[in-house]
C-alpha positions as CSV (number, residue, x, y, z in Angstrom):
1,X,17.8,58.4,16.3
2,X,20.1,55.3,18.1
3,X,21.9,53.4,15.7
4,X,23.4,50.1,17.2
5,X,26.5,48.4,15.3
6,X,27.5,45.3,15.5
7,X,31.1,45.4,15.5
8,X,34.5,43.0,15.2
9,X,37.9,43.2,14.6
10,X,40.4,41.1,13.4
11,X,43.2,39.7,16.0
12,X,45.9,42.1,14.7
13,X,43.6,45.1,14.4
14,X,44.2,45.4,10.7
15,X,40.6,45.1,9.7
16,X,37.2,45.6,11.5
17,X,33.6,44.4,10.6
18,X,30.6,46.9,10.5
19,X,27.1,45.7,10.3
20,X,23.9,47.8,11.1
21,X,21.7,44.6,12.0
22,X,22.4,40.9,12.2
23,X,18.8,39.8,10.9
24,X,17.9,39.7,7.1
25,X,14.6,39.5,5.8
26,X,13.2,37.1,3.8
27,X,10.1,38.4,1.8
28,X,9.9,35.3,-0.5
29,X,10.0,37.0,-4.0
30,X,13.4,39.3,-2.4
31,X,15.6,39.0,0.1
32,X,17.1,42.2,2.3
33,X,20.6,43.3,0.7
34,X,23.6,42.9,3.2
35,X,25.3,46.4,3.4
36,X,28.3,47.0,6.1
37,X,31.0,48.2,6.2
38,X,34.9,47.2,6.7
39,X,37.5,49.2,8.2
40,X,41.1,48.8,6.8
41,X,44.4,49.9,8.3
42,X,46.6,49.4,5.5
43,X,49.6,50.2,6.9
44,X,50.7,46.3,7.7
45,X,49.1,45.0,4.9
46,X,52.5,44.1,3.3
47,X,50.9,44.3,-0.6
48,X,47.7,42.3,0.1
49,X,44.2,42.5,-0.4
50,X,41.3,42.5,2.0
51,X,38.5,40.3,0.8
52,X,34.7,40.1,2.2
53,X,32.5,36.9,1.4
54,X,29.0,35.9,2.5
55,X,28.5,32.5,2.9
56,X,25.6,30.1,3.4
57,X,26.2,26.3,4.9
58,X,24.7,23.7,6.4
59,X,26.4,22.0,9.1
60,X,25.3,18.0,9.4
61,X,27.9,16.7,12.5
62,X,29.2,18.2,15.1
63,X,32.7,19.7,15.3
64,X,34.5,17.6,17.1
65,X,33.8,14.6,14.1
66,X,36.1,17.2,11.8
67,X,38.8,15.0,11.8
68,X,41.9,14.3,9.9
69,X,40.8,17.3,7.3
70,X,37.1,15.8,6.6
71,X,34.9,18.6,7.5
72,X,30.8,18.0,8.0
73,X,30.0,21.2,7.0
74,X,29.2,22.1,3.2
75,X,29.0,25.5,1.9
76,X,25.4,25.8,0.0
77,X,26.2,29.4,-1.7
78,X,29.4,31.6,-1.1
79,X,30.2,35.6,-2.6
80,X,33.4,37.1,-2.3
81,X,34.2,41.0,-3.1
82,X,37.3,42.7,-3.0
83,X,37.5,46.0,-0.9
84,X,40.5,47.2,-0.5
85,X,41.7,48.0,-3.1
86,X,38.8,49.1,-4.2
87,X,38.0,47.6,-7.7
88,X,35.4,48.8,-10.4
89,X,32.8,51.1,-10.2
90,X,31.4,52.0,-7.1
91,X,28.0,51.6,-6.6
92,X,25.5,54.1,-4.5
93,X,26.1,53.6,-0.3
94,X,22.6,52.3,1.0
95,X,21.5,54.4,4.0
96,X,22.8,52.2,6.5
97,X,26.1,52.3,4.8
98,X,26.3,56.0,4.9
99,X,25.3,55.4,8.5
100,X,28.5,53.1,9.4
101,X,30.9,55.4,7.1
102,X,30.5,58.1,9.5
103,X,31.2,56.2,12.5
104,X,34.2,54.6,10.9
105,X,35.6,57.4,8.8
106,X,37.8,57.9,5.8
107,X,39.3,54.1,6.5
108,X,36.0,52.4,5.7
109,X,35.3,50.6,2.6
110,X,31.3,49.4,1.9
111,X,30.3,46.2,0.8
112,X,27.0,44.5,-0.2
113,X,26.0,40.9,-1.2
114,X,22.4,40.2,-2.8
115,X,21.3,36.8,-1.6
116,X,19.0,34.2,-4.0
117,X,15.4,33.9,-2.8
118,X,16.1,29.8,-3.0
119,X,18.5,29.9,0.3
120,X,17.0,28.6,3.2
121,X,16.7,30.5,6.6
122,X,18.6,30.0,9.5
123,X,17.6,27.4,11.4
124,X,19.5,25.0,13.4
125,X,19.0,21.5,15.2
126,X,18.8,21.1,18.5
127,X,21.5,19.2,20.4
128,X,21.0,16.3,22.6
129,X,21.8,16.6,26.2
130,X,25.4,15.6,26.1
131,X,26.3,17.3,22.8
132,X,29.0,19.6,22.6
133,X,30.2,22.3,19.8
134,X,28.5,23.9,17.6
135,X,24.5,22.6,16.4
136,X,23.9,21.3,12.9
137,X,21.9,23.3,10.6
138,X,22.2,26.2,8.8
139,X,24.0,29.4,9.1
140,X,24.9,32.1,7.2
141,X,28.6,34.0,8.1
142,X,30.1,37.6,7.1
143,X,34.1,37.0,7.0
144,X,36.3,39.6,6.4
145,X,40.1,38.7,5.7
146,X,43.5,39.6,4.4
147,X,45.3,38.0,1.5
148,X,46.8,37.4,-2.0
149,X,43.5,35.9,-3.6
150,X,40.4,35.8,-2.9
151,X,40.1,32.0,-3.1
152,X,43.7,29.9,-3.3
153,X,43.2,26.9,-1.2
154,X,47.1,26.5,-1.3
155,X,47.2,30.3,0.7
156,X,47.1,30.1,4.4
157,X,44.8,32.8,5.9
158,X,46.4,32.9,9.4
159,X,42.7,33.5,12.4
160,X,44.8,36.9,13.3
161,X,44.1,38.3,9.7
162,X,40.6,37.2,10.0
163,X,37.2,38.8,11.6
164,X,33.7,37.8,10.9
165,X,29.8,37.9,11.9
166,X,26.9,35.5,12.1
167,X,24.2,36.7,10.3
168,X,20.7,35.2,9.8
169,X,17.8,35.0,7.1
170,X,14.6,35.2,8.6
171,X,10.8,35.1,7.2
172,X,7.9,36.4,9.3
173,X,4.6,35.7,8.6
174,X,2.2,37.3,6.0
175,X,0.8,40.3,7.2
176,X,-2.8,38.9,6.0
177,X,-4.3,36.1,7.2
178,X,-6.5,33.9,5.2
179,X,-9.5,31.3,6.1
180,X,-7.9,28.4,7.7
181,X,-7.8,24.9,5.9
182,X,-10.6,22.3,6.0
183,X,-10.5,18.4,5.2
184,X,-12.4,15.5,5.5
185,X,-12.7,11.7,5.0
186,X,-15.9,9.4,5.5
187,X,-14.0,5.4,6.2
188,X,-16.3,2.4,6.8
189,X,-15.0,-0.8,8.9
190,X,-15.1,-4.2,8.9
191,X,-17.5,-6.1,10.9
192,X,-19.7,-2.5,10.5
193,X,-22.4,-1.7,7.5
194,X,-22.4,2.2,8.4
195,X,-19.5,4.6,8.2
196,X,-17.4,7.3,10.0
197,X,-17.6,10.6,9.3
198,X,-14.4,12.9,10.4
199,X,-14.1,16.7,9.3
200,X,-11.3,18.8,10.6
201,X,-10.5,22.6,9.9
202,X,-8.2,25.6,11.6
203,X,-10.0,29.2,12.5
204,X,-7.1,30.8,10.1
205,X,-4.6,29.7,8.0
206,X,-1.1,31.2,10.1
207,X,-0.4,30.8,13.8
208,X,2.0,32.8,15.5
209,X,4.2,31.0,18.1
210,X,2.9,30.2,21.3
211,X,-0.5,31.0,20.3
212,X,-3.1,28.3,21.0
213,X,-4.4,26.5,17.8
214,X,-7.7,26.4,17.6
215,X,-9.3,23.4,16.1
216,X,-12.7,22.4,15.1
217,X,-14.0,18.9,14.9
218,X,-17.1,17.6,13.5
219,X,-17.9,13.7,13.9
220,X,-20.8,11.9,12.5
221,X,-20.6,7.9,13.6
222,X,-22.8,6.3,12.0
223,X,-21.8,2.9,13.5
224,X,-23.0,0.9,16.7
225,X,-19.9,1.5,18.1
226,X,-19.0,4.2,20.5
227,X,-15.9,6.7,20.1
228,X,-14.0,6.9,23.6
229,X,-11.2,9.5,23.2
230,X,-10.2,12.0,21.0
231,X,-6.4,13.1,19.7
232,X,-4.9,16.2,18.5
233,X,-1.2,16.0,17.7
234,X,1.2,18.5,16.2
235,X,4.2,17.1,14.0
236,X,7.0,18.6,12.4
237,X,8.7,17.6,9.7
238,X,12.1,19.1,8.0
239,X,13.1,18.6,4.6
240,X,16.9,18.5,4.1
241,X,18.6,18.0,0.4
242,X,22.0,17.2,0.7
243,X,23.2,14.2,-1.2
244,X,19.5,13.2,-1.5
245,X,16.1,14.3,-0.5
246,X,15.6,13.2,3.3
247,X,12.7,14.7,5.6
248,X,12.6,14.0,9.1
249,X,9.4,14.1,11.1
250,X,9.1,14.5,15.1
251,X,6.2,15.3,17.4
252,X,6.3,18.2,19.4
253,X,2.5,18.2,21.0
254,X,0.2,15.8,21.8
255,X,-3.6,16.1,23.8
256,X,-5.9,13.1,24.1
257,X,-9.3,14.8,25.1
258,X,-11.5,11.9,26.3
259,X,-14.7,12.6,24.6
260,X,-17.8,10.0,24.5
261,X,-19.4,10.0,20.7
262,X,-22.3,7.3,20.8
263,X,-23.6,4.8,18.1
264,X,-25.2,6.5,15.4
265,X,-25.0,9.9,16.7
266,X,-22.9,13.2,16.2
267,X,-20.4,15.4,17.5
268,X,-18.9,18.6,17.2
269,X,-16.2,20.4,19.5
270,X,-12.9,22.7,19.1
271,X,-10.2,22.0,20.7
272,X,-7.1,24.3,21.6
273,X,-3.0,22.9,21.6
274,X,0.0,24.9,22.2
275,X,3.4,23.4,20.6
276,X,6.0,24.7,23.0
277,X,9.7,24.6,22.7
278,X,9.9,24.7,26.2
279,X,8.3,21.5,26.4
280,X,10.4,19.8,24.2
281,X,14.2,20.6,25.5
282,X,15.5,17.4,25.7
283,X,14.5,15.8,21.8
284,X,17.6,16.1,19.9
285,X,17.4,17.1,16.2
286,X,14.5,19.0,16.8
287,X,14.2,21.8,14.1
288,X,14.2,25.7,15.5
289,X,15.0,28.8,14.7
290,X,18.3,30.1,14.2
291,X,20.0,31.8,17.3
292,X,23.1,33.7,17.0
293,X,24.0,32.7,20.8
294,X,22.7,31.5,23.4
295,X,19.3,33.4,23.5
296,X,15.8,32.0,23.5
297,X,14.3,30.7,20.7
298,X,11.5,29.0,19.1
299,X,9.7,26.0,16.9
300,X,11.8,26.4,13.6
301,X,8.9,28.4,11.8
302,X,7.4,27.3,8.5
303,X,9.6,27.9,5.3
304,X,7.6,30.0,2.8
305,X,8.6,29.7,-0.7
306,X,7.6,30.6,-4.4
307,X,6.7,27.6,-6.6
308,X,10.2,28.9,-9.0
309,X,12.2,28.1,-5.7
310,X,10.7,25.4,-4.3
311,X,12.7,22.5,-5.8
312,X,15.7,24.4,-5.1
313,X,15.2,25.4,-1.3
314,X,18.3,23.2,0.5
315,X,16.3,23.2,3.8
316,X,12.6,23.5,4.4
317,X,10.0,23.3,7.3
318,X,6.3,22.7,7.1
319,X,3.6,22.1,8.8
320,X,0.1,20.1,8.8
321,X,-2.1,19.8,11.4
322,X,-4.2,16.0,11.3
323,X,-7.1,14.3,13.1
324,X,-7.6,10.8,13.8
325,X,-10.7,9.0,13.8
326,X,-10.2,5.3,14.9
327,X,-7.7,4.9,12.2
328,X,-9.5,8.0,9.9
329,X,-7.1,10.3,9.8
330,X,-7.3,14.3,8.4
331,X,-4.4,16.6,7.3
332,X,-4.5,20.0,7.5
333,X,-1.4,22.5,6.7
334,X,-0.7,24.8,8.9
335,X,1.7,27.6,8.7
336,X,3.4,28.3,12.4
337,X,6.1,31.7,12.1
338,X,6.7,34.8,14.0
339,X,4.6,38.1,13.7
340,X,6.7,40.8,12.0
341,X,7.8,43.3,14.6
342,X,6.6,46.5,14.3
343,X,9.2,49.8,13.4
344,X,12.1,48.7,12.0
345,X,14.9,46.0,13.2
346,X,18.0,47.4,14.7
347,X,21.1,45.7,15.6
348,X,23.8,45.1,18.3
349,X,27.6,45.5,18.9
350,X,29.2,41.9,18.5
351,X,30.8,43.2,21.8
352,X,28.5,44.3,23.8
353,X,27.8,48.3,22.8
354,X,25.8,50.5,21.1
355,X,26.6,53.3,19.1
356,X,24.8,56.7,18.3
357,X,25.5,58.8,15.1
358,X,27.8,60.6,17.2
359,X,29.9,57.8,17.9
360,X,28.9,58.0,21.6
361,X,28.3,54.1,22.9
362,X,26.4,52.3,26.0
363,X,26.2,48.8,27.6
364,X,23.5,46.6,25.7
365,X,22.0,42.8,25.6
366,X,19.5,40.8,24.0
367,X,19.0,39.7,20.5
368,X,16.4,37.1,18.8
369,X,15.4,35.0,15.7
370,X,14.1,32.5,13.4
371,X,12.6,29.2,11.2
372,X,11.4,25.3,10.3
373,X,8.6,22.7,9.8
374,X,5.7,21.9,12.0
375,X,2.9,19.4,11.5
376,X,-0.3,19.2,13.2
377,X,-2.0,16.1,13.7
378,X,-5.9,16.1,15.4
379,X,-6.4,11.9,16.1
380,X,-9.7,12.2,16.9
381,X,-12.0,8.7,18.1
382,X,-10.7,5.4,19.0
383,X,-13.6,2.9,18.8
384,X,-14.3,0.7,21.8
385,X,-16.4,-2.3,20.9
């Protein structure tokens, strides 16, 4: 069966990366093991060690701020193994290891790095028009490098004796879907005796991106006024810990459906919104889901955690969906995230190939991705006297 690689090398040759795939799943109570490979030459190695590490950061400012050594980029969780020379026991090659050994022959050295289900997933914020460099959020990197230690901050690594791969955690959503959410709220007004009634629910409790959202209304106004519109809104809201606790909420859909309710009568409806990416290129800081390049992605989806992890989770998306009612307002969660692709993921060549068992290769393209925080609000009557 075809095997792609993702492949780089270092700027001297010395040392080359070998991954199998690029995306990493998330299964909240586990995360997917990163297995590769590394290719040494060691004949200019000159008495040093090759090193891998994984490493998870978050990125808040854009390069070009890095000045005078002040970086805005923190490293959330770093692991660093020695390859070559090989150190310890060795532990079992995984499959795709044994894969990438054959293609890379008696020079290849494997590596593996477990990652803690309390990392967030890839996601990064979108730029504003006029922004340049690299996006902020976070990203997770496979570097491969030559040196004396592992980590000596006073031992210059020189790019040339360097190589390394974006990677991403991903989650995709639950493979069973439950009954959707329901809320409701009965508020009375001033200069009224009688109250309104507002009750909200979603068909299921997981949406899949792009999918219309289906939701159902029920109205009872039990006033002598009369309801002249109705609003459905979807919100999302990220959740970033850094120094402290900050969450940042931004709408991302909005439908005013002008429906007539009468005095002391009732009303019942579903309505159907679409929260789109593509509608919503040019709102910077907008949370999606992490892209390797420059390929097409999505609303960051929602970040699903186990109670253990929750408090620990650095970044995290989620998602409500509410409905107004002349100032009555309903929440509902909502949890917004990619269908797991069926079969199983396979990668591509950093530079452009893919590889068979045999070691034959052929042109390629394409690659995709994701996750974040969505919130859906239904603002349902505004009251016109």
């Amino acid at each position: 069966s075809l095997c792609r690689i993702f492949k780089k090398t270092s700027g001297n040759g010395n040392i080359a990366l070998y991954l199998g795939k690029r995306d990493f799943v998330d299964n909240v109570d586990s995360v997917e093991v990163v297995d590769g490979v590394i290719k040494v030459d060691p004949a200019n190695l000159n008495g040093r060690k090759v090193f891998v590490y994984l490493a998870c950061a978050f990125r808040y400012g854009s390069e070009d701020l890095d000045v005078i050594g002040l970086s805005f980029r923190r490293d959330i969780w770093v692991k660093r193994v020695q390859v070559y020379p090989p150190v310890g026991g060795n532990s079992p090659n995984t499959p795709m290891q044994e894969s990438l050994m054959k293609k890379v022959g008696d020079q290849g050295y494997p590596f593996s790095f477990q990652m803690p289900t309390d990392l967030p997933c890839s996601v990064s914020l979108q730029p504003g028009p006029n922004d340049a460099g690299k996006a902020c959020g976070v990203d997770f990197e496979v570097k491969g490098y030559v040196a004396n230690e592992p980590d000596n901050a006073d031992e210059v690594i020189e790019k040339k004796d360097t190589c390394r791969l974006m990677i991403r955690k991903i989650q995709f959503a639950p493979t069973t879907n439950k009954a959707g959410p329901k809320a409701d709220i009965t508020k009375q007004f001033m200069m009224t005796d009688k109250p309104v009634h507002l009750e909200a629910s979603l068909e299921k409790e997981t949406y899949y991106h792009g999918d219309p959202i289906t939701v159902n209304v029920k109205i009872n106004n039990e006033t002598s006024k009369i309801v002249k519109k109705i609003k459905v809104s979807v919100e999302q809201s990220t959740s970033v810990v850094l120094y402290s606790s900050d969450t940042y909420t931004k709408p991302v859909c909005t439908e005013e459906f002008g429906e007539t309710i009468n005095a002391n009568s009732t009303f019942e409806k579903s309505f159907q919104i679409i929260p789109l990416l593509s509608n919503n290129k040019e709102k910077r800081g907008l949370a999606v889901d992490g892209r390797l390049k420059d390929e097409d992605t999505n609303l960051a989806s929602t970040t699903l955690v186990s109670l253990i992890c929750q408090k620990y989770v650095f970044v995290q998306i989620s998602s409500c969906v509410l409905v107004l009612c002349s100032d009555v307002t309903v929440e509902l969660p909502l949890t917004l995230m990619s269908p797991k692709p069926a079969g199983e993921c396979i990668a591509v060549h950093a530079r452009g190939n893919y590889f068979l068992p045999g070691g034959a290769a052929y042109g390629v393209g394409g690659w995709g991705g994701g996750c974040t925080c969505a919130r859906t609000h239904t603002q349902a009557p505004f009251l016109k006297r």
